[in-house]
C-alpha positions in Angstrom: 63.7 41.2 6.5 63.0 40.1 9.9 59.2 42.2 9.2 58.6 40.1 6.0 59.8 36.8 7.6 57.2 37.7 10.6 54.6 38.1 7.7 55.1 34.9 6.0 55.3 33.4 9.5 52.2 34.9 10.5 50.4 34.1 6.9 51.0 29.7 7.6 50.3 29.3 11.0 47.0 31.3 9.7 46.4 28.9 6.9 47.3 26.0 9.2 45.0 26.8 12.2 41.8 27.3 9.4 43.1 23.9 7.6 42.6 22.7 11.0 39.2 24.1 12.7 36.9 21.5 11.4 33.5 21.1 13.0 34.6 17.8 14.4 37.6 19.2 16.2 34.9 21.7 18.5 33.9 18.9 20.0 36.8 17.3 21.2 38.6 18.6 24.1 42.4 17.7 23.2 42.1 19.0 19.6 40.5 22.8 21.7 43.6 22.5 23.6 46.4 22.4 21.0 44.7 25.0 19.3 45.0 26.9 22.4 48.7 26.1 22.3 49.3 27.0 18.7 47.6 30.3 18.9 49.5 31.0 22.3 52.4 30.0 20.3 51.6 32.5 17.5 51.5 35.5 19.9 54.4 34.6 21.5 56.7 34.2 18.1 55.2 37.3 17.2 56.1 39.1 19.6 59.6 37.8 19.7 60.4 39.3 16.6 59.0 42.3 17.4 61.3 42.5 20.0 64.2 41.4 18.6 63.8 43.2 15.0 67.4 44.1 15.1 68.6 40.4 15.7 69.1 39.4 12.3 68.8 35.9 10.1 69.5 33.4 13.5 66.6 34.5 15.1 64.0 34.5 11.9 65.2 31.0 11.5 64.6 29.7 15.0 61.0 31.6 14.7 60.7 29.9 11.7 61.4 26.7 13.0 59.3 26.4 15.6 56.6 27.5 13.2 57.2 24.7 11.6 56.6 22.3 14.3 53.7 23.5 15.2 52.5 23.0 11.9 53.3 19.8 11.6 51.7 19.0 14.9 48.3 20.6 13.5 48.5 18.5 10.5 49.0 15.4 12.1 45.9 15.9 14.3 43.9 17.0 11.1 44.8 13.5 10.1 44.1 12.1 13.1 40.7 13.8 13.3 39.8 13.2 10.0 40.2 9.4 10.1 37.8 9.6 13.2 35.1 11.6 11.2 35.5 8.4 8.9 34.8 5.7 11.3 31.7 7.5 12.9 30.2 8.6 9.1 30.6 5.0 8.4 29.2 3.9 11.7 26.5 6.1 11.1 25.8 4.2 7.9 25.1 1.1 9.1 23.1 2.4 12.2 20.5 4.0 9.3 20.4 0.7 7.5 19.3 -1.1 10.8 16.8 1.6 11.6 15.3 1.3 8.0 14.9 -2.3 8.3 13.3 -2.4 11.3 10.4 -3.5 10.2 11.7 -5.8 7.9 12.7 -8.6 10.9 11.6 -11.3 8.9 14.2 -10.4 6.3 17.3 -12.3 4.7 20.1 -10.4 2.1 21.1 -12.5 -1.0 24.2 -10.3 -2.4 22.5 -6.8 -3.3 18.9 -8.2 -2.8 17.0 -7.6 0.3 14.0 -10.6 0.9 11.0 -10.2 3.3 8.1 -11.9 3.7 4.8 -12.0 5.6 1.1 -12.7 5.3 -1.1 -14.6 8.1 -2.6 -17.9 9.3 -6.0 -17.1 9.4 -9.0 -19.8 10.3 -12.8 -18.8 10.3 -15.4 -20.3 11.8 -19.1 -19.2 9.7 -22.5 -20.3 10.9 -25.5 -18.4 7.9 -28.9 -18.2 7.1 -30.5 -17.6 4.1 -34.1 -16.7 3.4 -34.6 -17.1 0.0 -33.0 -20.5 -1.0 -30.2 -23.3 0.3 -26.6 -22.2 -0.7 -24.8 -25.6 -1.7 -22.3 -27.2 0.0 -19.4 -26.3 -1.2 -19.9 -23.1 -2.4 -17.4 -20.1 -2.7 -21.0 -17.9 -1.4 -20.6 -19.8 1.9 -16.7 -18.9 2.5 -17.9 -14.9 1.9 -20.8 -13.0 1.3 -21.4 -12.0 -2.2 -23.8 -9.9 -2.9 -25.0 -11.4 -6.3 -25.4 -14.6 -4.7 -27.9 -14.0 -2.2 -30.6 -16.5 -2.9 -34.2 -14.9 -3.6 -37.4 -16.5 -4.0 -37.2 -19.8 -2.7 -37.0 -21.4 0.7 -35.7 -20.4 4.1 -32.6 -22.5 4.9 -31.5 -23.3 8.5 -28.0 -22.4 9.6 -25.4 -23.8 7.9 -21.7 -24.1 9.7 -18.8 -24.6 7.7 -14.7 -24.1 9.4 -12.2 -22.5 6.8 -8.7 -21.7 6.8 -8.5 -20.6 3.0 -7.9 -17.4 3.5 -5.0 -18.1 4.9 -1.8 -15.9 3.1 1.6 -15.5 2.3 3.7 -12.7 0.5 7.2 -12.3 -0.1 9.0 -9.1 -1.6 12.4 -8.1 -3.2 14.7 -5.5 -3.7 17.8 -4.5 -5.2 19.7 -1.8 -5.1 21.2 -1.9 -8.6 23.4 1.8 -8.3 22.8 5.3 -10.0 19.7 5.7 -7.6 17.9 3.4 -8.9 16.0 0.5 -7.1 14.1 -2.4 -8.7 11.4 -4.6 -6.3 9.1 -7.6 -6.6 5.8 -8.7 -4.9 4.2 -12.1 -5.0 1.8 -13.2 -2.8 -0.5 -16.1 -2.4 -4.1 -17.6 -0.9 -6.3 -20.6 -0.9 -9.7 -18.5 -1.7 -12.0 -19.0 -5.0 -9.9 -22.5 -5.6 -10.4 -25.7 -6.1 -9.3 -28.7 -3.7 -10.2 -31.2 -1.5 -13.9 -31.7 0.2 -14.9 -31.0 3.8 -15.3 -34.7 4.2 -11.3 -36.0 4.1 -8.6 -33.1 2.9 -10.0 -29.6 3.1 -7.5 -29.1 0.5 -7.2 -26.2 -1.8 -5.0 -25.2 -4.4 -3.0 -22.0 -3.9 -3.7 -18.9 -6.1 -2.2 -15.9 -7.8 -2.9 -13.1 -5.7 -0.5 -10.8 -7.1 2.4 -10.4 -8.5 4.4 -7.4 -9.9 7.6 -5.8 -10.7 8.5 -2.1 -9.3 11.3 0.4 -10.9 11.4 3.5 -9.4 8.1 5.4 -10.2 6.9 2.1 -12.1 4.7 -1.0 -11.7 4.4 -3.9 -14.0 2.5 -6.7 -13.0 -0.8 -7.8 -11.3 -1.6 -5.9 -8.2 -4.7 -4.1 -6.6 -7.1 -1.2 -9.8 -5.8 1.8 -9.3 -9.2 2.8 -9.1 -9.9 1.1 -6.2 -8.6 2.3 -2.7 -7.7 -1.0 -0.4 -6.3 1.5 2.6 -10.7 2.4 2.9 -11.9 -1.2 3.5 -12.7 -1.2 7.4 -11.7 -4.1 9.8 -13.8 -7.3 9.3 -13.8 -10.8 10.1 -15.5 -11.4 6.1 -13.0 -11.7 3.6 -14.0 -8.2 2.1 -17.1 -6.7 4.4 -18.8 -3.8 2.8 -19.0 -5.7 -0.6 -22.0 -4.2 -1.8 -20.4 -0.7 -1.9 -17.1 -1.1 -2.4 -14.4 -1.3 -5.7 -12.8 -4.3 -5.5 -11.2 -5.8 -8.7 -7.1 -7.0 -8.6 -6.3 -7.4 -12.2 -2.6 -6.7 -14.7 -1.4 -3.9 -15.3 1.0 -0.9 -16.0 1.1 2.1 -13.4 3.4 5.2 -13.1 3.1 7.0 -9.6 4.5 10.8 -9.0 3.9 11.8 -5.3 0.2 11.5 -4.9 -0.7 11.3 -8.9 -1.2 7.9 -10.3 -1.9 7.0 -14.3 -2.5 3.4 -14.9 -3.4 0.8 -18.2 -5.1 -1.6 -16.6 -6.3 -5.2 -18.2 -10.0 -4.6 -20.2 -12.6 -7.0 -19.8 -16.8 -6.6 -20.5 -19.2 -8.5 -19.3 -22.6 -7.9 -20.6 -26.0 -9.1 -19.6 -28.0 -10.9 -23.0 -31.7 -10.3 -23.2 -32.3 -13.4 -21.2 -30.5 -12.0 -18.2 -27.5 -14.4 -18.8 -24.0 -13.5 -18.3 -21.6 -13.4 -21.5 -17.8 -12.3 -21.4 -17.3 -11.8 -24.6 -13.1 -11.0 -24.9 -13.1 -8.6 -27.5 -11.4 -6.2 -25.7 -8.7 -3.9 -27.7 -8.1 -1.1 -25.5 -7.1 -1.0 -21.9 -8.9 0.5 -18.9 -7.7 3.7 -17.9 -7.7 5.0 -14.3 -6.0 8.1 -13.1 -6.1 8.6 -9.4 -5.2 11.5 -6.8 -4.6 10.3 -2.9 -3.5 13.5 -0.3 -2.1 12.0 2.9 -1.8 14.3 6.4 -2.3 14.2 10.2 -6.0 13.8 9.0 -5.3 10.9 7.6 -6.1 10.2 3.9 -8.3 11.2 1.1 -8.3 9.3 -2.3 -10.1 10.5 -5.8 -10.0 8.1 -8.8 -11.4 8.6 -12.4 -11.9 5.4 -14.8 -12.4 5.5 -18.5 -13.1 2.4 -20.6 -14.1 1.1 -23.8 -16.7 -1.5 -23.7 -16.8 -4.0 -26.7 -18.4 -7.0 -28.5 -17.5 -8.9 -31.6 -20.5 -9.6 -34.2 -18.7 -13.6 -34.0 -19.2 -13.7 -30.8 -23.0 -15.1 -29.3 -24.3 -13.5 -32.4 -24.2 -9.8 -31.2 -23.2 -7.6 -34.0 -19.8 -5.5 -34.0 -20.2 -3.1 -31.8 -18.6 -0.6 -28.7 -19.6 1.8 -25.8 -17.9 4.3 -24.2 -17.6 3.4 -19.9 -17.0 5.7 -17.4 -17.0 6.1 -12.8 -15.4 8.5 -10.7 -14.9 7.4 -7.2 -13.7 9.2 -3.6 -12.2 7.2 -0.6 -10.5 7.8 2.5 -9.8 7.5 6.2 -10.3 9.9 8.5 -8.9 9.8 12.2 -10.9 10.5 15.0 -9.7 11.6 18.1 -6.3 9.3 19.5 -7.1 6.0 17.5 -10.2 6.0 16.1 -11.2 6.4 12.7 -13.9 6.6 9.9 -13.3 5.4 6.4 -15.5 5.3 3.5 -16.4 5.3 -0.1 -18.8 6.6 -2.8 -18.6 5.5 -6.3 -20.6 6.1 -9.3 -20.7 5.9 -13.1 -22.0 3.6 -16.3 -20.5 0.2 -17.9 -18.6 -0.6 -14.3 -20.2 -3.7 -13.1 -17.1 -5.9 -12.9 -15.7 -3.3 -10.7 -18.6 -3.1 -8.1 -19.5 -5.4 -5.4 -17.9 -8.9 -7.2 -19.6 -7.9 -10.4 -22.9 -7.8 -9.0 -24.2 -6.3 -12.1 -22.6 -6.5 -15.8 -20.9 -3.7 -17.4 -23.8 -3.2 -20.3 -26.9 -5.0 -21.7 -28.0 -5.5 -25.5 -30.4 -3.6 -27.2 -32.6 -5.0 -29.8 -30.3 -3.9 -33.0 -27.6 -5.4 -30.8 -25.6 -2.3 -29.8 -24.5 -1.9 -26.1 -26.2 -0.3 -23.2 -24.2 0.6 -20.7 -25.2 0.8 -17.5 -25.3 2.8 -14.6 -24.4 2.2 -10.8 -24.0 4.0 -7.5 -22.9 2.5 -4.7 -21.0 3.7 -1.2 -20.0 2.2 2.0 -19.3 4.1 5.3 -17.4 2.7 8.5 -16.8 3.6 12.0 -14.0 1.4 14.3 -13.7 2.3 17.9 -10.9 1.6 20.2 -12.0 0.7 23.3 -8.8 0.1 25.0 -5.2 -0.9 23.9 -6.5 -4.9 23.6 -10.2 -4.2 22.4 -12.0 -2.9 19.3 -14.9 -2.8 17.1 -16.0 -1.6 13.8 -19.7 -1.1 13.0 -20.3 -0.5 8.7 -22.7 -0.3 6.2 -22.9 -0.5 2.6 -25.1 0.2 -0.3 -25.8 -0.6 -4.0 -27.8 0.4 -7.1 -27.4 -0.5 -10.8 -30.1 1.3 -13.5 -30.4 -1.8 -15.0 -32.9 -1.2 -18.6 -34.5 -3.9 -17.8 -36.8 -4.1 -20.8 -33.1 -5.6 -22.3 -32.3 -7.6 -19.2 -35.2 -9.0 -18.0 -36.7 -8.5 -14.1 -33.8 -11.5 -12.8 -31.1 -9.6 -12.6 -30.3 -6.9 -8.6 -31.6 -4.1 -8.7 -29.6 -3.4 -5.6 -28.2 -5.0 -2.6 -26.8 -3.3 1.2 -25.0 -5.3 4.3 -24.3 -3.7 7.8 -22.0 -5.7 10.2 -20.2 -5.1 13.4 -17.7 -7.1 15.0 -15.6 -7.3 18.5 -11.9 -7.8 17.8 -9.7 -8.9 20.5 -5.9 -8.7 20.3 -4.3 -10.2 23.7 -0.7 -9.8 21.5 -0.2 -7.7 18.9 0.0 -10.2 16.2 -3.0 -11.9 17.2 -6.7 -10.8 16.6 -9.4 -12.8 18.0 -12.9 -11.4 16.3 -16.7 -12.2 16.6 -18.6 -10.8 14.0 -22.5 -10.3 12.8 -23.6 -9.4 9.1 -27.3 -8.9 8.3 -27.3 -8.5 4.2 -29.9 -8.4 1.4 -30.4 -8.3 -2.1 -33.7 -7.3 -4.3 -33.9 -8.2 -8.3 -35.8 -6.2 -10.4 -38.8 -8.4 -10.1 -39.0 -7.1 -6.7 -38.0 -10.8 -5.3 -35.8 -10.3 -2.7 -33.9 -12.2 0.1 -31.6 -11.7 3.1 -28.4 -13.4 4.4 -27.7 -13.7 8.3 -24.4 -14.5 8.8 -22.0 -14.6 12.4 -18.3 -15.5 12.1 -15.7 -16.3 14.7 -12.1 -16.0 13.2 -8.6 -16.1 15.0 -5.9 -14.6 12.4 -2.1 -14.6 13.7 0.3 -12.1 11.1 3.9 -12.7 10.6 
């Protein structure tokens, strides 16, 4: 008897010492010492009843007793200890929540939503030249270069200074957490540029504008945001709104967007513009099926590359200016990226090329198609690229020097000799930063534009700008 007692003995204080050695208990020293004394306490029992084998019921129930005890004491620091583990894992928590909103200082919680928001107080100061004609007062060509508005043909202007704080921006973003895994965002952000307002003479006023604004769920976005064909992470530093314009994608427009890792598929809003056989400009809005861009971006300690594809139907309506019924198949592949060089430095760029993507090039230098003489659309075909190097030259100064390029195939027995042929910029700039919200930037842009004619004209442009991001 006393032999199976022992056993049964032997078998809890067994269980109860495993029930007991969590990891949490080998790191504290009073929870290493009771175990001490409970195994030291096993041996001894043990070899009480060896010894006293003989002794009969009395002595297994004392043994067992004091089993007992120490059982309870182990359980009560298992209790103990696990209500610790509790406190830290919950402590733990809440430390992870701070460290992921970090960046988010500027953020408020309403209930389950977390707000941010951000943007930058940006005012420029742009003194330009123009070879071949005056750009008007007022004009959105005198706030930024585009490319298609480079005068040619006429008169050299003098320099014209204008001060501007339109670009000027503000975002703010959501998210809720709303359970299962789930989590559901917005975006909307604002700006003062391509709007109408007040003159230079009394307001300066301008009304604000839709820059974008979208809705995320999980892998999805709904809403008006950047093309997916178009890689904003490539566009170097500058002190011009854009800065390679000739050779870069740049189009925000609506859309719908699924992203998996580095795969993007995207419907984004269709919309052709076509060039008449007087060289005119005509959007026609007969557009029935969207644009479709599917895009590929790998990401390392390189930095980035970025491939895109685009595929769109161009089309016309026979009520529309008279053109008959009629559609054309678009296409462009593009490839982006940023790659570092050395500790900071880095070089981004772009190449693009394709037919019927004029809206998508350069501010719509060039349309998407022309007309030819039975009325039936033209496509036509671009290539264009902009390459950029920015140097650090210590932790407060910096510099970027780029160029950019374009080219259209324009047919131009069906658009006429008015419309570019092509058009390239180079700038470089100086940017100091004396905080790290604050960049203070000079910046000189030689740019120029040739029509099929073979009229041409340049646009000299240096910009002083002081931009403060919150």
């Amino acid at each position: 008897m006393a032999q199976a007692g022992k056993n049964v003995i032997k078998g809890i204080l067994l269980s109860a010492t495993i029930l007991g050695a969590s990891p949490a208990w080998a790191q504290n020293n009073d929870v290493d010492a009771r175990l001490d004394r409970l195994e030291a306490l096993v041996t001894g029992l043990i070899e009480r009843m060896d010894a006293k084998e003989q002794a009969g019921s009395a002595s297994d129930v004392a043994a067992a007793e004091q089993a007992r005890q120490a059982i309870d004491e182990t359980r009560a620091l298992a209790e103990r200890t696990t209500a610790v583990e509790s406190k830290i894992t919950e402590q733990a928590a809440v430390t992870q929540k701070v460290a992921e909103r970090s960046d988010d200082a500027n953020g408020f919680n309403v209930g389950k939503t977390r707000v941010t928001y951000g943007g930058y107080v940006k005012l420029d100061v742009i003194t330009e030249r123009t070879s071949g004609g005056q750009v008007p007062s007022g004009s959105i060509a005198r706030d930024f270069l585009i490319p298609g508005a480079i005068p040619v043909g006429g008169e050299a202007s003098g320099f014209d200074t204008d001060f501007s704080a339109r670009q000027t921006r503000f975002f703010l973003k959501t998210e809720t957490d709303v359970g299962d895994d789930h989590k559901i965002g917005s975006h909307i952000e604002l700006d003062f540029m391509v709007t109408s307002g007040g003159d230079e003479r009394i307001s300066n006023s301008f009304a604000p504008r839709v820059r974008q604004a979208y809705i995320t769920f999980d892998n999805w976005l709904f809403g008006q945001t950047w093309s997916t064909f178009q890689d904003v992470s490539a566009l170097p530093e500058a002190m011009d709104f854009i800065g390679p314009t000739p050779g870069t994608v740049f189009d925000r427009q609506p859309m719908i967007r699924y992203t998996n890792g580095g795969l993007q598929i995207a419907l984004e809003q269709p919309e052709t513009t076509i060039t008449t056989p007087t060289g005119a400009r005509i959007v026609a809005g007969d557009d029935s099926l969207p644009d479709m861009v599917v895009r590929y971006n790998h990401k390392g300690e390189f930095g980035h590359l970025t491939a895109a594809a685009i595929g769109r139907v161009l089309r016309v309506n026979e009520d529309d200016f008279g053109l008959i019924n009629d559609s054309s198949f678009g296409y462009g592949v593009s490839l982006s990226g940023k790659l570092n060089v050395g500790e900071r430095d880095d070089f981004k760029f772009m190449a693009t090329a394709g037919e019927g993507l004029g809206r998508y090039i350069g501010l719509n230098i060039v349309n998407d198609a022309a007309v030819r003489a039975d009325g039936s659309l033209a496509p036509i075909a671009t290539y264009s690229g902009f390459a950029a190097y920015r140097h650090f030259w210590n932790d407060k100064w910096r510099s970027t020097l780029s160029g950019s390029y374009f080219k259209a195939d324009n047919p131009v027995l069906l658009t006429t000799g008015l419309v570019t042929d092509e058009s390239w910029n180079l700038f470089g700039n100086l940017v100091y930063s004396p905080v790290a919200p604050l960049d203070i930037g000079i910046e000189y842009m030689y740019a120029k534009r040739r029509i099929e004619d073979g009229a041409s004209g340049n646009l000299q442009k240096v910009q002083m700008s002081a931009k403060y991001k919150f």
